[in-house]
matplotlib code that plots the C-alpha trace (Angstrom):
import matplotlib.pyplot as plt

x = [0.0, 1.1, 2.6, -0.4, 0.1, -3.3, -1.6, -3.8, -1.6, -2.4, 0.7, 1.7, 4.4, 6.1, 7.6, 10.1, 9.8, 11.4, 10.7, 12.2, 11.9, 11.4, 9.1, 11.9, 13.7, 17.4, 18.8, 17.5, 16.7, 14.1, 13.6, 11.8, 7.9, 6.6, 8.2, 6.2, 7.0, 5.9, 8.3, 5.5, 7.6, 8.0, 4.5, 3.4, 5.2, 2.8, 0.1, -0.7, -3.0, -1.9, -6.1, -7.7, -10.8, -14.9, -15.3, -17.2, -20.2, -21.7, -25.3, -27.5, -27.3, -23.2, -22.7, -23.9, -23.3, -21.0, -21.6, -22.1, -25.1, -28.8, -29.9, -27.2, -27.0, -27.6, -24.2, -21.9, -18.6, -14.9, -11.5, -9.6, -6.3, -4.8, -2.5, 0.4, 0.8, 4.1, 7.0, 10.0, 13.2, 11.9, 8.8, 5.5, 2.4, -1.4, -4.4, -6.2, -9.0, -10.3, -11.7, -13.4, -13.5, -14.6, -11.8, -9.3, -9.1, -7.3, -6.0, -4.4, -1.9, -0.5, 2.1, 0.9, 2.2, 4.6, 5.9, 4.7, 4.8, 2.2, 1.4, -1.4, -1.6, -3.8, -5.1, -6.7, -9.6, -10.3, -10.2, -12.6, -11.0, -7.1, -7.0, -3.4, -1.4, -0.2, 1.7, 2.9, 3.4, 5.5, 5.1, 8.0, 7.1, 3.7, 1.0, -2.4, -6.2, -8.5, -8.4, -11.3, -11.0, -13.2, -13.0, -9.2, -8.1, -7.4, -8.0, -5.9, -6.5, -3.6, -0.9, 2.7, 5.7, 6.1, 9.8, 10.4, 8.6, 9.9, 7.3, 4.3, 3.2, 0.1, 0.5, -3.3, -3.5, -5.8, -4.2, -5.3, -2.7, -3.6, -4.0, -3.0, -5.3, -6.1, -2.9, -0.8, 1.5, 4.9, 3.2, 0.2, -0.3, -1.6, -3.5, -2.8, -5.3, -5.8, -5.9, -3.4, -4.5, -7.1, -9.6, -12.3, -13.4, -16.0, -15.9, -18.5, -18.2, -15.9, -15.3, -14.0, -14.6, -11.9, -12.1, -9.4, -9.5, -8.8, -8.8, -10.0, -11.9, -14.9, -13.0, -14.7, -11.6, -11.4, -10.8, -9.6, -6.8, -6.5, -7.7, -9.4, -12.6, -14.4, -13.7, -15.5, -13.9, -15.7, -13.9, -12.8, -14.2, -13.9, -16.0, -17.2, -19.9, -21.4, -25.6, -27.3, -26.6, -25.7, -22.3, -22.3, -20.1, -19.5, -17.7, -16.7, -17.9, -20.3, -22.3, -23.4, -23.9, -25.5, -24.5, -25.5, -23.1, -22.5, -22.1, -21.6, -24.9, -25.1, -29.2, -29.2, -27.2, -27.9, -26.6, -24.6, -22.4, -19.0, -16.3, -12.4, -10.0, -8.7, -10.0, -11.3, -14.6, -17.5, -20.5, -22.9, -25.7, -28.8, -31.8, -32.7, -30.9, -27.5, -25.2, -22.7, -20.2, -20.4, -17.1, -18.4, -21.9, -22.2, -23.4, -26.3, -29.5, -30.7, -33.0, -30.7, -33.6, -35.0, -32.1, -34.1, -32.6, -34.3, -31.7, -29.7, -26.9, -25.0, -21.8, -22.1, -21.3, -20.2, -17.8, -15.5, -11.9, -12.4, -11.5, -14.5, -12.4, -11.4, -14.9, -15.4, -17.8, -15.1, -16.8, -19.4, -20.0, -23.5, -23.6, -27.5, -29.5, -26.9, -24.7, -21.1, -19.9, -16.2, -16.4, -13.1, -12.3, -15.3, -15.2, -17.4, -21.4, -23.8, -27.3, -29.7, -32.6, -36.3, -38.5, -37.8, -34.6, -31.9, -31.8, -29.0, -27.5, -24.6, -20.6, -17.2, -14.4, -11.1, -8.9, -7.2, -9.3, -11.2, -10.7, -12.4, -14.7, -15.9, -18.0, -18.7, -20.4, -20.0, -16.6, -16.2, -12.6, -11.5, -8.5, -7.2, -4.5, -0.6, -2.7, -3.3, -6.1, -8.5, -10.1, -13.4, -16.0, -19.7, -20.3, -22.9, -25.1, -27.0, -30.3, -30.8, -34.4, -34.7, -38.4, -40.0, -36.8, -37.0, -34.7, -32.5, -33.1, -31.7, -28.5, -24.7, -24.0, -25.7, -25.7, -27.6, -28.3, -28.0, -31.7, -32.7, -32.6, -32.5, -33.0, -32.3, -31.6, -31.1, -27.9, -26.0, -22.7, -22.1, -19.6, -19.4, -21.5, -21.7, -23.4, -24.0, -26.7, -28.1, -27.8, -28.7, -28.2, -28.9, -27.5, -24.6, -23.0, -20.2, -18.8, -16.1, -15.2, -14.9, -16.9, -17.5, -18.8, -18.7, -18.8, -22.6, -23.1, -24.0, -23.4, -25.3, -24.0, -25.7, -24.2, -21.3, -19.3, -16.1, -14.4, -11.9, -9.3, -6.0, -3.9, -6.5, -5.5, -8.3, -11.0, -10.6, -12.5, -13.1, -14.9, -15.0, -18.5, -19.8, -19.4, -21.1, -20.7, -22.5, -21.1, -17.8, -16.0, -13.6, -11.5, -9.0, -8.1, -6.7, -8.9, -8.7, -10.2, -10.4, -10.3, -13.6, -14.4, -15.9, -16.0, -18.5, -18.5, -22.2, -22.6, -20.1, -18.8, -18.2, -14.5, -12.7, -10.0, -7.8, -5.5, -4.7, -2.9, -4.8, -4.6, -5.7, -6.0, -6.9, -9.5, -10.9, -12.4, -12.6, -15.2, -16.9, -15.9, -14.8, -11.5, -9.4, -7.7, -4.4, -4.6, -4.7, -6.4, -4.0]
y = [0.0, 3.9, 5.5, 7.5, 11.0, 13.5, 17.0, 19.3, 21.5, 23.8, 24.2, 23.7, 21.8, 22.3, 20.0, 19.3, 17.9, 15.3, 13.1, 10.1, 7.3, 4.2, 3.7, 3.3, 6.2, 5.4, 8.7, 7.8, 11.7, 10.4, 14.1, 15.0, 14.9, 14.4, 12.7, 13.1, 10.7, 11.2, 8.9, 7.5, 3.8, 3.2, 4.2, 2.1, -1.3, -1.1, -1.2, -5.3, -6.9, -10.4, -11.0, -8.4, -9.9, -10.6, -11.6, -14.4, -12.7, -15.3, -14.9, -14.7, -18.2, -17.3, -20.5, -23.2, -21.5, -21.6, -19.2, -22.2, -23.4, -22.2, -18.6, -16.1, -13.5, -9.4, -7.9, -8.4, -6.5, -7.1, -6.6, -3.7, -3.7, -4.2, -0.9, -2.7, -0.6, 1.6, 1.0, 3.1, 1.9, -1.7, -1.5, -2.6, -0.3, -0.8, 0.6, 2.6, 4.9, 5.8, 8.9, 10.2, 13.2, 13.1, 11.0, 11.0, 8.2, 9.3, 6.2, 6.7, 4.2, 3.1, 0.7, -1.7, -2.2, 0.7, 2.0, 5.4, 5.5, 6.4, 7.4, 8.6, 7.8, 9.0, 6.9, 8.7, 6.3, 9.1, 6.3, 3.5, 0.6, 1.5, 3.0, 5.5, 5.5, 9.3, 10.6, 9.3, 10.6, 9.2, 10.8, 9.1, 9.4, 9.5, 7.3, 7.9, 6.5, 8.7, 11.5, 13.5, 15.7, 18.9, 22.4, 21.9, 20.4, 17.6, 16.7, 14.2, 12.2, 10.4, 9.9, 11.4, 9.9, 12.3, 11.3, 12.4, 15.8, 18.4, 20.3, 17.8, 16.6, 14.3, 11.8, 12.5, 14.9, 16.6, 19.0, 20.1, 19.4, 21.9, 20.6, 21.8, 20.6, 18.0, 16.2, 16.3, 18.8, 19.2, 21.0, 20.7, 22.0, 19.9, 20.4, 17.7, 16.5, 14.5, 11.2, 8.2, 8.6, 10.9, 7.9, 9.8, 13.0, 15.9, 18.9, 21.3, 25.0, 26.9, 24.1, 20.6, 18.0, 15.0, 12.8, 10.6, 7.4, 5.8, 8.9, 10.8, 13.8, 15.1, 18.2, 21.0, 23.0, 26.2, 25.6, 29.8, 29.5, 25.9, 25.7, 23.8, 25.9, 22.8, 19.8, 17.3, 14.3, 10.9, 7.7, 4.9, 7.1, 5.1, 7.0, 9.9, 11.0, 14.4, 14.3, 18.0, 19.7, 16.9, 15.4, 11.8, 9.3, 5.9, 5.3, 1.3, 1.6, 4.2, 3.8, 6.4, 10.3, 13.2, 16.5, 19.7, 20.9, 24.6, 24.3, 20.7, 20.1, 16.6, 16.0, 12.6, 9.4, 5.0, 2.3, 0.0, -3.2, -3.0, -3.3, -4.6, -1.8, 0.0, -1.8, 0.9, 0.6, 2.9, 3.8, 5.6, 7.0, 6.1, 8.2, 8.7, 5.3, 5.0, 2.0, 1.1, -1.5, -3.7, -5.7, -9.1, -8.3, -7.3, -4.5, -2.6, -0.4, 2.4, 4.6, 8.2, 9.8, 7.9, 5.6, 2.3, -0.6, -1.5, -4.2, -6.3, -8.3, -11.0, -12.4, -15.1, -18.8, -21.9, -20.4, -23.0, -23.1, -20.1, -19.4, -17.8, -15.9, -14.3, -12.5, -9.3, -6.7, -3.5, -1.1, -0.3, 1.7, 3.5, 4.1, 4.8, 2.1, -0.5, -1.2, -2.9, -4.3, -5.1, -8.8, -9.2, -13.1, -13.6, -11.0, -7.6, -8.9, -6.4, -5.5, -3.9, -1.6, -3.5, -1.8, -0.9, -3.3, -4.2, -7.7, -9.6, -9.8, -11.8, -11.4, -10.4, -12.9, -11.4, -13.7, -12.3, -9.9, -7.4, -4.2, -1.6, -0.4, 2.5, 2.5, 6.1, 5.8, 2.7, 2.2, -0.5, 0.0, -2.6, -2.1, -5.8, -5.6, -5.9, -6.9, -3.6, -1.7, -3.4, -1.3, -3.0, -1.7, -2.6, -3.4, -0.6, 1.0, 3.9, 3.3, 1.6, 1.0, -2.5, -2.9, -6.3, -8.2, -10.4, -10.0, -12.8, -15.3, -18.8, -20.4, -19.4, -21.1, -19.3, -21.5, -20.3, -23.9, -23.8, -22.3, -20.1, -16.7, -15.0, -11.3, -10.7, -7.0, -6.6, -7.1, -10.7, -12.2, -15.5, -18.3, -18.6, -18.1, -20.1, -18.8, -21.0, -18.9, -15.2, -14.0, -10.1, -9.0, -5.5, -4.2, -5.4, -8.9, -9.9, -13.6, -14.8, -18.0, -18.8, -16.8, -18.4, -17.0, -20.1, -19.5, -19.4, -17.4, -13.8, -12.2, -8.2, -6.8, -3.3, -2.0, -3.1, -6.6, -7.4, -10.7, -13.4, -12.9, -12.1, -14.6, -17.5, -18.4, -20.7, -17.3, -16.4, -14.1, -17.1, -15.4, -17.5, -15.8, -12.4, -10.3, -6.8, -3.8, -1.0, 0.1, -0.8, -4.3, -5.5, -8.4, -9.6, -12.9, -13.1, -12.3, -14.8, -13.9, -16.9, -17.5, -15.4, -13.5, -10.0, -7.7, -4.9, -1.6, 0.0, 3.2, 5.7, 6.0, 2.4, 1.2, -2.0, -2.7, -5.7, -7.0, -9.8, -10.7, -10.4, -13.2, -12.9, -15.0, -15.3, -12.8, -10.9, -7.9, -5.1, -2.1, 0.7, 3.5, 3.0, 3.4, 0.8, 1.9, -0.3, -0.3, -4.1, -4.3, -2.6]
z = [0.0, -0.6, 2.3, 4.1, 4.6, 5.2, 5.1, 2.8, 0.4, -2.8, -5.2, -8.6, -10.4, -13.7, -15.8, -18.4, -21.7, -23.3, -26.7, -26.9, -29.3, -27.1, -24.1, -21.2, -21.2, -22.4, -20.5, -17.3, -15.9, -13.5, -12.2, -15.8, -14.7, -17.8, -20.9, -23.9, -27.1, -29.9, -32.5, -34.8, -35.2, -31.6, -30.4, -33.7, -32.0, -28.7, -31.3, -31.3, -34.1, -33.1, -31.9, -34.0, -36.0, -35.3, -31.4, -30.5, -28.2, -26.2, -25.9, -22.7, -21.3, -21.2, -18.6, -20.8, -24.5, -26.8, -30.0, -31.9, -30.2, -30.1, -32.9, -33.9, -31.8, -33.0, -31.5, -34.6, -33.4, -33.7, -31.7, -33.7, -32.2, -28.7, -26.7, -25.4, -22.0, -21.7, -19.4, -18.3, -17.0, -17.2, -15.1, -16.8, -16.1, -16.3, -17.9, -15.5, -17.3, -20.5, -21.3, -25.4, -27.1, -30.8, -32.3, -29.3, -26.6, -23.9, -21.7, -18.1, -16.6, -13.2, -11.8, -8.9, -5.5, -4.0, -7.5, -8.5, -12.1, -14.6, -18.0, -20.6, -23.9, -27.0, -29.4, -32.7, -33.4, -37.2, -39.3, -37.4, -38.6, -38.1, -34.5, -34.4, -31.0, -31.9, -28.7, -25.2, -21.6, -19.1, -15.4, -13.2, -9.8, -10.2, -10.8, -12.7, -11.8, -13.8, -16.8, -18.0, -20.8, -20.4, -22.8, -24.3, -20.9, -19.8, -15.9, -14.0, -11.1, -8.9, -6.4, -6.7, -4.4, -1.9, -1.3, -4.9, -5.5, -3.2, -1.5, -1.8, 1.4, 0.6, -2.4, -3.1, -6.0, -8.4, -11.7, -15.5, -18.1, -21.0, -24.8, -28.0, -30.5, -27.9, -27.7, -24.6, -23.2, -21.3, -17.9, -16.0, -12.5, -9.5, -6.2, -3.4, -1.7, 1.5, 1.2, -0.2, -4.1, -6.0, -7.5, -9.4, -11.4, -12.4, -14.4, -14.3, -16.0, -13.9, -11.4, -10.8, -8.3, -7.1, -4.2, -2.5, -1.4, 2.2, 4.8, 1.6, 0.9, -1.9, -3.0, -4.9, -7.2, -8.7, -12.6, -12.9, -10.3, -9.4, -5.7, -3.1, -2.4, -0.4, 1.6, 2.9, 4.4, 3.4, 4.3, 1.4, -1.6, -4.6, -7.4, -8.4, -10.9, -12.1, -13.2, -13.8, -10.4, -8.6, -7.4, -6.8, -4.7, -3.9, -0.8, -0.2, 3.4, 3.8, 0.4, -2.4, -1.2, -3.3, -2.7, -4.3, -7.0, -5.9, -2.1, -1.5, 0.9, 1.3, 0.1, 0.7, 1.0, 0.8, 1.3, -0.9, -0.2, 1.9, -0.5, -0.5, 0.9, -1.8, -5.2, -7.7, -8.8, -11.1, -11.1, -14.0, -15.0, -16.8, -16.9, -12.9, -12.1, -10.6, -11.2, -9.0, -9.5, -5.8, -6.0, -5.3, -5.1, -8.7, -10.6, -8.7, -9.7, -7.5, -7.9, -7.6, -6.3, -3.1, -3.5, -3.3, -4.7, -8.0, -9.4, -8.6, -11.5, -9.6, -11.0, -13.1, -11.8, -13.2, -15.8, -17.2, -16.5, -14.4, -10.3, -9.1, -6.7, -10.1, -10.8, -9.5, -11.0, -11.4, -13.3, -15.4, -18.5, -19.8, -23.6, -24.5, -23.7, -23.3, -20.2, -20.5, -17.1, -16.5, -14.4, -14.0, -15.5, -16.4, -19.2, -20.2, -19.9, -21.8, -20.8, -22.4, -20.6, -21.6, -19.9, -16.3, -16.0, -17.5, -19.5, -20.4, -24.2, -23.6, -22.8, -24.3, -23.6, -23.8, -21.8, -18.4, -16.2, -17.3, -14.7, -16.8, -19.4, -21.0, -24.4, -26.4, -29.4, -31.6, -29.4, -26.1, -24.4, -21.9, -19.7, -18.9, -16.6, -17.9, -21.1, -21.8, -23.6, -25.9, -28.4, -29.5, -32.5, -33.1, -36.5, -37.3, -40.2, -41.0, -41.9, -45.1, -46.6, -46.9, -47.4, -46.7, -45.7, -42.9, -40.1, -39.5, -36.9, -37.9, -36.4, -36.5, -39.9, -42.9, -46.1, -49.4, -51.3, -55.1, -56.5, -53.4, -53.1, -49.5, -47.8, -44.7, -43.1, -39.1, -36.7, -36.9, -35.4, -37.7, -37.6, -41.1, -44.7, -47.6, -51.0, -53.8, -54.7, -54.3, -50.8, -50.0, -46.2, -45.5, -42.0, -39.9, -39.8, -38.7, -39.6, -37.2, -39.5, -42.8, -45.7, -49.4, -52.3, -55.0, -58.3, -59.2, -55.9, -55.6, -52.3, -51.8, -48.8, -48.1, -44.8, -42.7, -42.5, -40.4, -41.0, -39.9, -37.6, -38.2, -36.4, -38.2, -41.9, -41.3, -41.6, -45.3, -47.6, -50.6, -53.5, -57.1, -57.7, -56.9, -54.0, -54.2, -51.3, -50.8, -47.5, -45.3, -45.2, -42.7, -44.0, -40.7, -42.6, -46.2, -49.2, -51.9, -55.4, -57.1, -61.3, -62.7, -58.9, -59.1, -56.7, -57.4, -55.3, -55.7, -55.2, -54.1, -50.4, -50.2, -48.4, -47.5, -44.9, -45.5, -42.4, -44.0, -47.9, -50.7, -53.7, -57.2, -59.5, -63.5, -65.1, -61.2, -62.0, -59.7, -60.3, -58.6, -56.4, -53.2, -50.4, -49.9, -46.2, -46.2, -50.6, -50.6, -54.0, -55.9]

ax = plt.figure().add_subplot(projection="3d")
ax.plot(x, y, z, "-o")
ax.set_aspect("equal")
plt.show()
């Protein structure tokens, strides 16, 4: 555990800048406090595309299923690309965080046990289907739980080694780190707070919030000048969340609290489950509800308002080849109607609001533990320990008319026989897809196996497809007929174009991302307009 210290101090701290062009800092300067790096090759090598490709999703019954059994499920996505996480001088750290703005991810890092050492990284996410690791921060001395970007600034939430940084008294700390063009700077300044480590943030217009875990404090901070207005001491605080005028907070032993915004009047408080000393958990907001990640208890539904429990999701039992010990509910994501929850080894489960409560769609398996999760538009971001940051991407459409097709609803294993002719429009997550015949589908599928076009066989897509996997030479594109787009295509695996194959772009605005090789054979014609992202078909 951190050395404890409860002083309460206001200062600032400026910092050096240094760009490098590897991750563990060959000159050694450990009194730098922020080393930027911004060498496109190096950052490019913590990119890793070893598992990138369409992701199994388990559907509801995730105990007893496999994705081969029972209907296809309608949660087509796929596993972009994995953040390797930084280290300096040899040590390793961890994702922490994850915060969105437009097309930046912002990612936060810490190092476990009694190291102080953090970082933050940003990841361009422009072009959707090849996710950029564009620029680097190492902060020696100091480790990172939370960043939340807010007007060209981006907040920071941690704990600094107090033997290391003359003139800070109390490791707990708040600070702003300003942007230019919202990538990251060489100076931010900091406000210490009481308390072992700053867990959580808010931002609100000309003030922000932070509280501090064990012997902690809800802090209300000037954004103009940079200090403390208010403090409130609250014991164990793990989480903090912002809704209209309201400040929200989990504390692992006295439950959630709601104070008002501008004075910090507590208006009312529940309570939740006791938690572990220390471990970081979320909470989030969905209409008037609050969820609140409960450790072992699971994820947890309260009304904010009269703060009467409406829901409760326990972990999930029985997994196989998994220690139970091992699943922990340790945050949670809201993203519309939809609700991702990080359960440690178990993986991400997604829920869906039906009505008044939340129903089960199914999990994510990623392999290792799942500590955090954070979805913004069509994005899911999972933090998994030393294994980094996964960057995950529904397979999505705009609207397309697609009159009188029926939605799909057979099994994992689509074959077209010779002589029929199907529609289909809707969401799907396949295995694989044979056409021998004329096949139309209209929406978003994703197929994580095999995909064949033979040669009599005309395939329509109108929408989006992803594809294979990229490690799996088993996964390939096979077309000997026709395959036409009208939309975005995803290939992970290789793309073979076989004697005769055509592949007709419709339309214009049409593009296709190729991981894998390509192979052409005799007499493949290629037409249309479209954008070929890594110019595979050339």
């Amino acid at each position: 555990m951190k050395k404890k210290l409860v002083a309460l101090v206001v200062g600032a701290f400026v910092v050096l800048q240094s760009c490098q062009n590897d991750d563990n800092g060959a000159n050694g300067n450990q009194e730098q406090k922020v080393i930027l790096n911004v060498d496109a090759e190096s950052l490019s090598n913590r990119m890793n595309y070893n598992n990138s490709g369409v992701i199994n999703f388990v559907g509801d019954d995730v105990s007893a299923r496999s994705p081969m059994d029972g209907n296809a499920v309608a949660f087509p996505m796929s596993l972009l690309a994995e953040v390797n996480p930084p280290s300096y001088n040899g040590v390793s750290m961890t994702a922490s965080h994850v915060d969105v703005k437009d097309n930046y991810v912002y990612v936060s890092y810490n190092t476990q046990g009694d190291t102080y050492l953090g970082g933050i990284d940003v990841i361009d996410v422009s072009q959707p289907n090849n996710p950029q690791l564009i620029i680097q921060a190492i902060l020696p001395n100091t480790d990172i739980s939370t960043v939340l970007f807010d007007n060209g600034q981006l907040y920071i939430a941690g704990a600094m080694n107090v033997d290391a940084n003359p003139g800070v008294t109390s490791p707990a700390f708040v600070a702003k780190m300003p942007l230019q063009s919202g990538l990251l700077t060489n100076n931010y300044t900091a406000v210490a707070l009481t308390g072992n480590v700053a867990t959580g943030l808010a931002v609100a217009d000309s003030k922000y919030y932070g509280v501090s875990g064990n012997n902690g404090v809800l802090a209300k901070i000037n954004k103009a000048n940079n200090t403390v207005e208010t403090t409130i001491a609250v014991d164990d605080l793990r989480a903090l969340g912002k809704i209209n005028t309201k400040i929200v907070v989990l504390s692992g032993t006295q439950g959630v609290k709601v104070y008002n915004a501008d004075n910090l009047t507590l208006q009312s408080s529940f309570s939740t489950s006791s938690d572990v000393l220390d471990a970081k958990r979320t909470i989030d907001f969905q209409g008037d509800n609050l969820l609140v990640s409960e450790g072992y208890d699971g994820l947890k539904v309260y009304n904010l308002n009269s703060g009467s429990l409406l829901q409760t999701l326990s972990l999930p039992t029985g997994l196989p080849n998994i220690d139970q010990a091992d699943v922990v509910t340790n945050a949670v994501s809201v993203n519309g109607d939809f609700v991702y929850v990080a359960n440690g080894a178990a993986g991400v489960y997604v829920y869906k609001k039906d009505g008044a409560n939340l129903g089960l769609l199914g999990s994510i398996q990623l392999g290792g533990s799942s500590n955090y999760v954070k979805s913004a538009g069509d994005y899911i971001f999972v933090a998994t320990g030393t294994g980094g940051l996964k960057i995950i991407k529904k397979v999505t459409v705009s609207t397309i008319d697609c009159t009188g097709f029926a939605t799909y609803s057979g099994g994992p294993w689509l074959n077209v026989n010779s002589g029929q002719t199907l529609n289909y429009q809707g969401s799907a997550a396949l295995q694989g897809v044979n056409v021998n015949q004329n096949l139309t589908f209209c929406g978003s599928l994703s197929v994580a196996q095999g995909l064949n076009v033979n040669s009599n066989g005309i395939f329509t897509l109108k929408g989006s497809l992803a594809q294979g996997q990229y490690n799996n030479n088993g996964t390939n594109f096979n077309i000997n007929g026709t395959f036409r787009v009208e939309g975005s295509v995803v290939i992970y695996g290789n793309l073979i174009l076989n004697s005769g194959a055509k592949l007709e772009f419709l339309g214009s605005g049409s593009s296709i991302t190729i991981y894998g090789n390509v192979i052409k054979n005799s007499n493949v014609t290629i037409t249309g307009n479209y954008t070929d992202t890594f110019n595979k078909l050339n």
